[in-house]
Steps between C-alpha positions, in 0.01 A plus 500: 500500500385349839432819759764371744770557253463870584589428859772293398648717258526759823650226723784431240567894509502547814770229541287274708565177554146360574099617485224423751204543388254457838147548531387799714857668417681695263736358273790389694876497383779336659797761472894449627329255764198732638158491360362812409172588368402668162307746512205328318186527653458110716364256244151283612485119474282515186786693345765317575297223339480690210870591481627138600270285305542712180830371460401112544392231226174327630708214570736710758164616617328199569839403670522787759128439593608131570795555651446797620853621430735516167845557374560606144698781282398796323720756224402801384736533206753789496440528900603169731373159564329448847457180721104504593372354797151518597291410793198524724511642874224621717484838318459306146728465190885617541779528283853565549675551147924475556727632156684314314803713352505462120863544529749210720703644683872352525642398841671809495225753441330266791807593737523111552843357712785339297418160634120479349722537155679170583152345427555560112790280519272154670402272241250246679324475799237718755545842572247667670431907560304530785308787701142656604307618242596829271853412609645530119497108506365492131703804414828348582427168309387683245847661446679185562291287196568838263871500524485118467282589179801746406766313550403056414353328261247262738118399505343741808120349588383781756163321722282822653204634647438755374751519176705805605836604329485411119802424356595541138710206345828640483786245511338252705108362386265584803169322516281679768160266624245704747327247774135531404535583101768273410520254782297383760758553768839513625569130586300454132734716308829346633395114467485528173809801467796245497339394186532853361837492453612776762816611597353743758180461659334796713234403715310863660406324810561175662186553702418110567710172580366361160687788339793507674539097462462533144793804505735328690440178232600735196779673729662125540457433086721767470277787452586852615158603716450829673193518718388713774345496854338731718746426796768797596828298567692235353484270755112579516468381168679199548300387798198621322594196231596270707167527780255509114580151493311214762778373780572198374651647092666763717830329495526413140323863449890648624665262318327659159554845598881496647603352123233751361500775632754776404422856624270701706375845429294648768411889443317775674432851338565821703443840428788685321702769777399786265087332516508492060508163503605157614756220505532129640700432730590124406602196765729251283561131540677287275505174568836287471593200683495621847171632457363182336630291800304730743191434294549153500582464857227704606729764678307827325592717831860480345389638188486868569861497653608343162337858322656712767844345459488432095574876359736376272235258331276789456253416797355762745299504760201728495644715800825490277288623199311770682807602681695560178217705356501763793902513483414569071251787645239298295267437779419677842634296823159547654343302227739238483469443894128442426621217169775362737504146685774639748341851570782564769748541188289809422366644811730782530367655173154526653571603860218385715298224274107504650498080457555231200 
């Protein structure tokens, strides 16, 4: 048993979400939002060594000393799986481990809207869940692609880095590839996935215009293919697309995604009212025809009134969201004026904000 097992065995029952381990510090756990240290004694750069590289091959070694940074996955059995990433800053080696729950959660237990459950019922094209990092992004896919694996026979080829969520083959067959072990990297994996088979394709991060051409291609074969995106907004994420591409494919770039695209998830986490917990709240866009002409006529300022104005389609704007959760008593309206684009819409439950 690796020695950093004992430190994430105490994360998992503590009910923390992520790990930093931090030379000239103690242990460092990320809990309900704040970081708090443990009350370890603060761990040198030799041991962190120690701790980190005892859970490498000499391969993933070699690799970090190279690259000087690495993603990867680790399970200790009977506890949780954890996403790994490693890498060197001016006090030396870092870590920051982030659990994987061995159990999916539905939509439900994730407190998700009504309209992110219209996205079991689309059969081909992009949808994307978008948001900063440790926004629930892989979470909420997660549960998506189980009740998917509940509920239809299909082939499911998941493309990450690192493998996260493993699913079992229930009803549908899942084949899960890990950039690095089983592929050499995104755009790799889904050249050669329309090949595979797939109904459903999910990509873990469209991170470069190679990737994203290559998931809009399967999205127009028919494909079903969720991604995500570090942006915060739907209309973010659509411009984020569209400016990947040089000025000149632009054009034929909208054209692809107005026929491709068919929803937009973009999620921030918030502490719970009570402080036990969290929950997302959840900006929806689902495309439909007016939408796609907006894309294709480069009007993406008209976008967000489309959200604000299409309850009945299931969309929400993230003010909408966040305002919804304070009315539920799920969230407190001082934290939501801090989420919120609009932060007029939630002044009053702050009195005298200090700045944005």
């Amino acid at each position: 048993m690796a020695k950093i097992d004992g430190l994430l065995t105490e994360m998992v029952r503590a009910g923390a979400s992520d790990l930093h381990i931090v030379p000239g510090l103690p242990p460092m756990l990320r809990l309900r939002g704040d970081l708090v240290r443990t009350k370890h004694n603060p761990l040198s750069h030799k041991i962190n060594e120690q701790l980190l590289f005892e859970m490498l091959t000499a391969e993933q070694q070699k690799r970090l000393q190279t690259t000087l940074e690495l993603d990867r996955s680790y399970e200790i059995e009977g506890v949780a799986r954890f996403r790994c990433n490693y890498f060197y800053q001016m006090r030396g080696l870092t870590a920051v481990f982030r659990q994987i729950p061995a159990k999916i959660s539905t939509l439900e237990e994730l407190g998700m809207p009504e309209g992110v459950k219209k996205l079991l019922q689309v059969r081909r094209g992009l949808v994307l869940v978008t948001g900063p990092t440790g926004s629930g992004k892989s979470t909420t896919l997660a549960s998506i692609i189980d009740h998917i694996n509940d509920n239809r026979e299909l082939h499911i080829i998941t493309i990450e880095d690192p493998l996260e969520f493993v699913h079992a083959n229930k009803k549908s067959l899942i084949t899960q590839r890990e950039v690095g072990t089983h592929a050499k990297s995104f755009a790799d994996a889904l050249r050669v996935a329309s090949r595979e088979d797939p109904d459903i394709i999910l990509v873990g991060e469209l991170r470069d215009l190679e990737t994203m051409a290559q998931a809009l291609t399967c999205s127009e074969l028919g494909i079903l293919v969720f991604g995500t995106l570090h942006t915060n907004s739907a209309v973010k994420t659509i411009d984020r697309i569209i400016n990947a591409f040089p000025a000149n494919q632009q054009n034929q770039i909208r054209s692809m995604l107005s026929e491709s695209l068919k929803a937009v998830l973009s999620q921030q986490l918030l502490k719970t009212a009570d402080g036990k917990g969290r929950c997302a709240a959840v900006e929806i866009l689902m495309s439909g025809t007016g939408v796609a002409n907006l894309i294709r006529e480069a009007k993406l300022t008209q976008v967000a009134s489309v959200i604000q104005t299409g309850g009945a389609e299931g969309m929400q704007t993230m003010d909408q969201a966040l305002q919804k959760l304070v009315d539920e008593g799920r969230i407190k309206g001082e934290d939501a004026y801090w989420k919120a684009s609009d932060k007029s819409l939630f002044s009053e439950m702050i009195g005298e904000p200090s700045g944005d």
